[in-house]
LOZA-705849 format. One record per residue (C-alpha): residue number from 1; residue in three letters; x, y, z. Coordinates in pm, 1 decimal, decimal comma. Example, Ala and Ser with C-alpha at 12.3 -4.5 7.8 and 13.67 -1.06 7.14 Angstrom:
BEGIN
<node base="1" vomar="ALA" x="1230,0" y="-450,0" z="780,0"/>
<node base="2" vomar="SER" x="1367,0" y="-106,0" z="714,0"/>
***
This chain:
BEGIN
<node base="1" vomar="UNK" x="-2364,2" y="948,6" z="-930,7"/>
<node base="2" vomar="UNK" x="-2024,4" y="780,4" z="-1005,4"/>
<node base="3" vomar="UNK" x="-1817,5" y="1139,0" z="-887,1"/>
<node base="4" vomar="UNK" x="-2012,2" y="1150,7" z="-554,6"/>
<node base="5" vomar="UNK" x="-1977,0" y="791,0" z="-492,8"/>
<node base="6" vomar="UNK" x="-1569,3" y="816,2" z="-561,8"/>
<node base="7" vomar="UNK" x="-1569,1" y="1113,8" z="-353,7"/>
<node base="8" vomar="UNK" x="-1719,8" y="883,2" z="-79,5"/>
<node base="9" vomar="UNK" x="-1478,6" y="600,9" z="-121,6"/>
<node base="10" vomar="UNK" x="-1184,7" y="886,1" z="-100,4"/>
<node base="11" vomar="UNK" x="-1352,4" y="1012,9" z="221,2"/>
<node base="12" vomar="UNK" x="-1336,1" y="618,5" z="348,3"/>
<node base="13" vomar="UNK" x="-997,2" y="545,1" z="308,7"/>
<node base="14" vomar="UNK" x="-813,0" y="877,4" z="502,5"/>
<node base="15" vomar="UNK" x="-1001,4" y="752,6" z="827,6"/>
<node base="16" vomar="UNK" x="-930,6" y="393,3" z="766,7"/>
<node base="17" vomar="UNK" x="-544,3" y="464,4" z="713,1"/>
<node base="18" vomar="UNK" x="-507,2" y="732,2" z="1009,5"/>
<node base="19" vomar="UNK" x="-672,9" y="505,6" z="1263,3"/>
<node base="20" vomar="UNK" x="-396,5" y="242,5" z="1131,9"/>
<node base="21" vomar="UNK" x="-132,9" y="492,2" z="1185,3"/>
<node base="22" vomar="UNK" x="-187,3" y="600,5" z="1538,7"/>
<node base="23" vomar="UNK" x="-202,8" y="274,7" z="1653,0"/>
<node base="24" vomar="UNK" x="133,1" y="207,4" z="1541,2"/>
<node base="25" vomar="UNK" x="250,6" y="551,2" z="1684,1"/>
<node base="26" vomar="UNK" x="115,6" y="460,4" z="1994,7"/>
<node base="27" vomar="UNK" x="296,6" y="82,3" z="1974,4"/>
<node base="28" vomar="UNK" x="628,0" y="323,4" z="1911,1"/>
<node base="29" vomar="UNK" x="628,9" y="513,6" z="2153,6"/>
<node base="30" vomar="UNK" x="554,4" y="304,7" z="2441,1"/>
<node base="31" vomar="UNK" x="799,3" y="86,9" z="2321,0"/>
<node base="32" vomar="UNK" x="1113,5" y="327,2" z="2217,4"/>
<node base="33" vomar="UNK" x="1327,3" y="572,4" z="2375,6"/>
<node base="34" vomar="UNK" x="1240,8" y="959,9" z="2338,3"/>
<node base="35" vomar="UNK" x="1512,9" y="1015,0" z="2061,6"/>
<node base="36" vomar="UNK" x="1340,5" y="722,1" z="1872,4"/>
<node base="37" vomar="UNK" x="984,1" y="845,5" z="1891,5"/>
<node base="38" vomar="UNK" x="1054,3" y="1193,3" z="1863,1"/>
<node base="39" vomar="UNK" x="1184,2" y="1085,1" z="1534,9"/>
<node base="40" vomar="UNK" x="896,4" y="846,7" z="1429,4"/>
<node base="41" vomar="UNK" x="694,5" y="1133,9" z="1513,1"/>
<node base="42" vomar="UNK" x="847,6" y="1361,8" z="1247,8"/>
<node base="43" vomar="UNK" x="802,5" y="1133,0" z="974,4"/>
<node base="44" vomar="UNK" x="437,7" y="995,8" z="1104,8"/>
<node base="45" vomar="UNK" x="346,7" y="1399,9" z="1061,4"/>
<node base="46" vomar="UNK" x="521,0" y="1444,2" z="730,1"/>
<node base="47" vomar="UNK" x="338,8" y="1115,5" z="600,4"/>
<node base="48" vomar="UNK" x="-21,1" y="1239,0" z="769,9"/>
<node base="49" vomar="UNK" x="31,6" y="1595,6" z="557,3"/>
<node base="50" vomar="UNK" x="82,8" y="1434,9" z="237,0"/>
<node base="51" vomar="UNK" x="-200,5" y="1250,1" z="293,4"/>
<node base="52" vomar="UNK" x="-427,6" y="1479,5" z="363,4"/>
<node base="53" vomar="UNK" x="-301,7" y="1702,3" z="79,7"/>
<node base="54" vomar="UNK" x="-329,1" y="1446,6" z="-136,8"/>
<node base="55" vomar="UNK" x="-712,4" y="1332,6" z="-30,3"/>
<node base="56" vomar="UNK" x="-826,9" y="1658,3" z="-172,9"/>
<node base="57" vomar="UNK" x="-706,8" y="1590,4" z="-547,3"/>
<node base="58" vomar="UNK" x="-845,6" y="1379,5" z="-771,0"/>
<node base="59" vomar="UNK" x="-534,2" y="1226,1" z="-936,2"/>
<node base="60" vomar="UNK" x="-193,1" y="1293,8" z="-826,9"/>
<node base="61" vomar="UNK" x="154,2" y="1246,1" z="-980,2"/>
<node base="62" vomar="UNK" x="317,6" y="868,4" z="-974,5"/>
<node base="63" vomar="UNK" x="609,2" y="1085,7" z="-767,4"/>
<node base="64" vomar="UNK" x="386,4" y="1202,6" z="-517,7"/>
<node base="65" vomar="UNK" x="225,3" y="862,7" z="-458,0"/>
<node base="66" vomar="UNK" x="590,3" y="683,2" z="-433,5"/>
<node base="67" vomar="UNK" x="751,1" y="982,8" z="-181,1"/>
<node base="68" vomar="UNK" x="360,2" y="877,1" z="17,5"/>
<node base="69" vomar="UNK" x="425,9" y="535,2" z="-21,0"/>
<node base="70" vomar="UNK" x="827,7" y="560,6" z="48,5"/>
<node base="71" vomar="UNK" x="771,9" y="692,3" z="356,0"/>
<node base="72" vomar="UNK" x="452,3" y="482,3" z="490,7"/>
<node base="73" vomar="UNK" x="668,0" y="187,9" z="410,7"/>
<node base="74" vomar="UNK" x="984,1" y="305,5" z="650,8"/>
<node base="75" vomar="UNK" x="769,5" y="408,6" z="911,1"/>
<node base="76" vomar="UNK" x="627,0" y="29,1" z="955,4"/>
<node base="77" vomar="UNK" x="1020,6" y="-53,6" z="869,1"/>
<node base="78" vomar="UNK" x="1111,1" y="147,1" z="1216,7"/>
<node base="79" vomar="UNK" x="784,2" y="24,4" z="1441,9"/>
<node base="80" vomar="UNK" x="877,6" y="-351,7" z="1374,0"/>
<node base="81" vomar="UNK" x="1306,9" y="-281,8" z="1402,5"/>
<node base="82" vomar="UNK" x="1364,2" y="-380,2" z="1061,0"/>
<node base="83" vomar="UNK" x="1252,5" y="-673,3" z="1030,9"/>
<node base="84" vomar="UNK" x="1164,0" y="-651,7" z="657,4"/>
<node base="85" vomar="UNK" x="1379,8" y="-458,1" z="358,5"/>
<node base="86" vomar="UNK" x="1191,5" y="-274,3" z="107,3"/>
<node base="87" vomar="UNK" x="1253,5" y="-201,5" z="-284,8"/>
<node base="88" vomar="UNK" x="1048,9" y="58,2" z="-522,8"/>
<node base="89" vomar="UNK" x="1131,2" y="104,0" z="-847,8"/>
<node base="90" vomar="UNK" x="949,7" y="271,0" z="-1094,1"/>
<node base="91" vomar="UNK" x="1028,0" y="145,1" z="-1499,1"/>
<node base="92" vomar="UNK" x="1258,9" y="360,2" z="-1673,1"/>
<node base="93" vomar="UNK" x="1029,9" y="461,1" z="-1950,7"/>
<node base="94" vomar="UNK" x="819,9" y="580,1" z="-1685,6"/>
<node base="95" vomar="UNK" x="829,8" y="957,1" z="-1547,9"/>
<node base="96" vomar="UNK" x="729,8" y="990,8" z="-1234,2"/>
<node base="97" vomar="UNK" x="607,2" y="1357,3" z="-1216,6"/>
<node base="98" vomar="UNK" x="381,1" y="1356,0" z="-1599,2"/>
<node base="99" vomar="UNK" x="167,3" y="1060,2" z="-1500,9"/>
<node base="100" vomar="UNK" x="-138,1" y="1111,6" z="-1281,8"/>
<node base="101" vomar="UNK" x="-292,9" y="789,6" z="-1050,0"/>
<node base="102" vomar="UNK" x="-557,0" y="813,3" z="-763,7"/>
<node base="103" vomar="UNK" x="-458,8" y="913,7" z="-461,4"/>
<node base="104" vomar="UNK" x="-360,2" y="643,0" z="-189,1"/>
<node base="105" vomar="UNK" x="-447,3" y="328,5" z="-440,6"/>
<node base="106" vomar="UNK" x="-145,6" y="122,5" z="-374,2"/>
<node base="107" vomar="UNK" x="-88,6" y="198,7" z="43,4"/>
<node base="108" vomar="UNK" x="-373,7" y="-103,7" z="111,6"/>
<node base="109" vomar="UNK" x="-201,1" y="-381,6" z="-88,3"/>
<node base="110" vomar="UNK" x="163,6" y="-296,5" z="42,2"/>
<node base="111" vomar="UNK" x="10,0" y="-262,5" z="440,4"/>
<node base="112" vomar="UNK" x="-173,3" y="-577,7" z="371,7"/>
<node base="113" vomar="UNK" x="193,1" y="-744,9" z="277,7"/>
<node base="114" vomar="UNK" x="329,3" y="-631,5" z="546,5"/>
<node base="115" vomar="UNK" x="89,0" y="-696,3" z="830,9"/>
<node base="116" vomar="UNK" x="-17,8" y="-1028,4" z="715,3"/>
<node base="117" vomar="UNK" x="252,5" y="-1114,5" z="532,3"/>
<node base="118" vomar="UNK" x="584,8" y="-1020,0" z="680,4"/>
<node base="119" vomar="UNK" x="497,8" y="-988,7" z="1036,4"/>
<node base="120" vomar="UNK" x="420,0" y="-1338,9" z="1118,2"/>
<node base="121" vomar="UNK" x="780,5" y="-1435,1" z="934,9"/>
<node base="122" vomar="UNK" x="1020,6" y="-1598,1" z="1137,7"/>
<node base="123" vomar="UNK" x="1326,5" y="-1456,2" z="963,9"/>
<node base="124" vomar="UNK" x="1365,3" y="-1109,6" z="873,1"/>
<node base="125" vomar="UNK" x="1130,0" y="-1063,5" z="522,7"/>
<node base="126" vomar="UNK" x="1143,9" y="-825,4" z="198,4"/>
<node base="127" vomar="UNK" x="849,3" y="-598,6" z="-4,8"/>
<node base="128" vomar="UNK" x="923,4" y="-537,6" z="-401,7"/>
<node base="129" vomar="UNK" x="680,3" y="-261,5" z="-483,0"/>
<node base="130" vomar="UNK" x="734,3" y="-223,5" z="-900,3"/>
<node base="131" vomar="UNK" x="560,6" y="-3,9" z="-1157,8"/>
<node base="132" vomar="UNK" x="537,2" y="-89,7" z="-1544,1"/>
<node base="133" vomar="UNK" x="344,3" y="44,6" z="-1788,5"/>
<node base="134" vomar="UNK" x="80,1" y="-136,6" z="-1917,3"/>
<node base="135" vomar="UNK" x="-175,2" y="-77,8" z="-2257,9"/>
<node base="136" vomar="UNK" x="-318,0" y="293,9" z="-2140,7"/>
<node base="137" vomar="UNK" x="-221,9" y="229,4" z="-1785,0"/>
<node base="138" vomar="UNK" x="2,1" y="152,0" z="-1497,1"/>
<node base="139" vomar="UNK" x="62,9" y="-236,4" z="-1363,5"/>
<node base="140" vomar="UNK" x="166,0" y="-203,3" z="-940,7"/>
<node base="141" vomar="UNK" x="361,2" y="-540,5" z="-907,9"/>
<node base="142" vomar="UNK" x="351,7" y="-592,7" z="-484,0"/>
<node base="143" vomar="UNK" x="590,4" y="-925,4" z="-380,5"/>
<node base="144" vomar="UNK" x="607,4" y="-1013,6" z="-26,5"/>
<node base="145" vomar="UNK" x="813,6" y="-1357,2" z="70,3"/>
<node base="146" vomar="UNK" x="606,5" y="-1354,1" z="429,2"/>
<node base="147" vomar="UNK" x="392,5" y="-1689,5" z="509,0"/>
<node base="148" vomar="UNK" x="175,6" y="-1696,0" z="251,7"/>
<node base="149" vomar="UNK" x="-211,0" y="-1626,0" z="210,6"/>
<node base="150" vomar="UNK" x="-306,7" y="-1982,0" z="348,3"/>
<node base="151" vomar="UNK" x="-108,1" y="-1914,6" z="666,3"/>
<node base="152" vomar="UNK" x="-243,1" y="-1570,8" z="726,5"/>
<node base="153" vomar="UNK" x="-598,0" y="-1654,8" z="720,7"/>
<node base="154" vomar="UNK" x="-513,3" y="-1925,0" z="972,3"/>
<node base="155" vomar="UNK" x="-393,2" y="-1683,3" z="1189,8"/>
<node base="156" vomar="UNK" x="-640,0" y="-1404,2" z="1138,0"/>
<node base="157" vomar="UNK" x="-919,2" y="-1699,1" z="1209,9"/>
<node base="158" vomar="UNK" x="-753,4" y="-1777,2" z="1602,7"/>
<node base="159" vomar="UNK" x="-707,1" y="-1402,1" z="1621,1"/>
<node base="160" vomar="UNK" x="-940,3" y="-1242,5" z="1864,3"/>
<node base="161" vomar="UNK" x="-960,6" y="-907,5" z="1718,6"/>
<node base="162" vomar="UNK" x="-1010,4" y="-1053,7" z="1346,8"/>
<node base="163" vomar="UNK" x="-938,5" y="-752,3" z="1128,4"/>
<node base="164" vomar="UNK" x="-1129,0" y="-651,3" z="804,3"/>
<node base="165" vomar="UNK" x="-946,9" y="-510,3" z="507,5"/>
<node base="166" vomar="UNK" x="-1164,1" y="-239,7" z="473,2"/>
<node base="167" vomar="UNK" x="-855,5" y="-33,8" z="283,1"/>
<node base="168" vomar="UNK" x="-849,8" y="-348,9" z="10,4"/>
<node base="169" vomar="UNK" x="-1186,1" y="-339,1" z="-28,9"/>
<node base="170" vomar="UNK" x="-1278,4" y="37,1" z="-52,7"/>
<node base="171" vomar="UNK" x="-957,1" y="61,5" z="-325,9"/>
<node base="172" vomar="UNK" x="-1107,1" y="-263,1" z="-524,2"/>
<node base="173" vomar="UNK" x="-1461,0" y="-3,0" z="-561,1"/>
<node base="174" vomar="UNK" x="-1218,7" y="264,7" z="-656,8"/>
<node base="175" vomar="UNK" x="-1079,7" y="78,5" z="-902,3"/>
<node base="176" vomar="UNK" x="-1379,2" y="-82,8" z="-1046,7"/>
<node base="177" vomar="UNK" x="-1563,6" y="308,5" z="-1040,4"/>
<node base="178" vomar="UNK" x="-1239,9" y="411,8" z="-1239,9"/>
<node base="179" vomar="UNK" x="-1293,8" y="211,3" z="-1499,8"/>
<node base="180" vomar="UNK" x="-1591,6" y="76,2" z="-1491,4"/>
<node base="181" vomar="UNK" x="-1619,9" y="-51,4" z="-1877,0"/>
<node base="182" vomar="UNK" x="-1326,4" y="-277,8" z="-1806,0"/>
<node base="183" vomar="UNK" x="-1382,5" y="-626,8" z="-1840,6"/>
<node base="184" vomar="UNK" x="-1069,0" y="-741,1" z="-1706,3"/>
<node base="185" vomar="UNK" x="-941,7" y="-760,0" z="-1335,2"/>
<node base="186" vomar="UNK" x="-781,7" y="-476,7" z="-1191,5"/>
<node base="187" vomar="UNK" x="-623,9" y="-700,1" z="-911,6"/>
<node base="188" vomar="UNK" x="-490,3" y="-1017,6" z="-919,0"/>
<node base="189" vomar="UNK" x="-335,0" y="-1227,5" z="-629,3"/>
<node base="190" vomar="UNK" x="-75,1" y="-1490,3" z="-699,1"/>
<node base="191" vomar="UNK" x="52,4" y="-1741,8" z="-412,3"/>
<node base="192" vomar="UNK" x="410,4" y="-1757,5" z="-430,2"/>
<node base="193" vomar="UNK" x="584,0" y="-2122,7" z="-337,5"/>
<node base="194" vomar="UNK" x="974,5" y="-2232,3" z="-336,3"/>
<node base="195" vomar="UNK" x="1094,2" y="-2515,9" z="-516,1"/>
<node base="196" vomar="UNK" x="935,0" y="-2787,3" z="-275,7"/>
<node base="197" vomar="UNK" x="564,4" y="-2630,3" z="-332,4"/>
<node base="198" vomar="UNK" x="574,7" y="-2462,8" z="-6,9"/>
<node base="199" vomar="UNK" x="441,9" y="-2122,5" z="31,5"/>
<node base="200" vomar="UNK" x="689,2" y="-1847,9" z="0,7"/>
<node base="201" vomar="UNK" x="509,6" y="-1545,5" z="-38,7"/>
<node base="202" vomar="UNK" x="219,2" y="-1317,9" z="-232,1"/>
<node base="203" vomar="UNK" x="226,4" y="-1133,9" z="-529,2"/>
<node base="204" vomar="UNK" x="-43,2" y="-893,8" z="-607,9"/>
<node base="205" vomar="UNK" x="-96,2" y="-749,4" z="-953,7"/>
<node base="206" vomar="UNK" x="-261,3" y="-382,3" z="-948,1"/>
<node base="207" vomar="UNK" x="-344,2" y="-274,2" z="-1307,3"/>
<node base="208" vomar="UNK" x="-402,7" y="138,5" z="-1231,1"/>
<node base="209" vomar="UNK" x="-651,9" y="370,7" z="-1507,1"/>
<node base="210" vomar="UNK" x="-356,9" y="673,6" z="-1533,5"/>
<node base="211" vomar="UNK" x="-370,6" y="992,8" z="-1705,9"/>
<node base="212" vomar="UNK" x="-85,3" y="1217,9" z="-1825,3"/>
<node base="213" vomar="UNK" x="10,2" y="1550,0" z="-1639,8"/>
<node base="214" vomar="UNK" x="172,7" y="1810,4" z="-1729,5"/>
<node base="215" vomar="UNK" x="560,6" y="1791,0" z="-1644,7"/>
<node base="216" vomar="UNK" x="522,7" y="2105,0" z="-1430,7"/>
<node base="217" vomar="UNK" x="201,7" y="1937,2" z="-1253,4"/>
***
């Protein structure tokens, strides 16, 4: 049924992430001073606990998805030396701690920005992450102004370990399972170009089922 199959997805995405993680704690630390990975190390372990606290609910609070997300985002920040900036701003008329989302539903897009995205930028990049209500949900605005989709495909297709976005597809089923009378898309994906019609980016458009907690949730 529909709670055994979102159980499964959940179940899905905590492997997918963690093998991620410790191959970018293994790229750290071979490549950075003790001081530096001890550090990395901290935070990696601080990120892995909310995680796996997190995997067991079904909804958590928008706070405790942004403090995941925060901190996801700066550990990629210190593997690659800064070479992107970061921004995420929850609305104003938005509070963070009375509004429940799924666990780990925005961590795919903003990885995908940054490893296909960012990465392959020449010059150092930046990630918006923003969060607007929207009719009896939330809208997850991600902006990258990396290569562009066209670009990364290109260099996924000469890659020789072509990775599959397992974490974007297992969180478009979650999605679709969430609200499954929905007729409209619950992500959209907008190539971004500058002023000469050269790509300049991705913007992806998450549209999130929420609920309201309790303030003391």
């Amino acid at each position: 049924n529909k709670k055994i199959a979102l159980q499964s997805l959940r179940r899905e995405m905590n492997p997918h992430f963690i093998f991620n993680s410790l191959n970018s704690v293994n790229h750290f630390i071979a490549t950075n001073n003790e001081l530096e990975a001890n550090q990395y190390l901290t935070k990696f372990s601080k990120l892995i606990r909310l995680i796996l606290d997190n995997s067991n609910q079904k909804i958590i609070s928008l706070e405790q998805e942004v403090t995941a997300l925060k901190l996801y985002i700066e550990l990629e920040a210190l593997r690659f030396n800064e070479k992107f900036t970061f921004r995420i701003h929850v609305a104003p008329d938005i509070s963070a701690n009375s509004i429940g989302v799924p666990p780990m539903i925005i961590q795919p897009f903003v990885e995908n920005a940054i490893w296909h995205g960012l990465l392959h930028k020449p010059t150092p990049g930046h990630l918006d992450v923003e969060f607007e209500r929207f009719a009896d949900g939330l809208k997850c605005t991600i902006t990258d102004n990396g290569i562009g989709r066209e670009k990364a495909a290109e260099l996924k297709s000469k890659s020789v370990n072509q990775e599959k976005s397992y974490g974007i597809q297992i969180t478009r089923d979650r999605l679709s399972m969430l609200d499954k009378d929905s007729k409209t898309s619950h992500v959209e994906v907008i190539n971004l170009t500058d002023k000469l019609g050269n790509a300049a980016g991705t913007r992806v458009i998450v549209k999130i089922m929420s609920a309201e907690l309790d303030p003391d949730f």
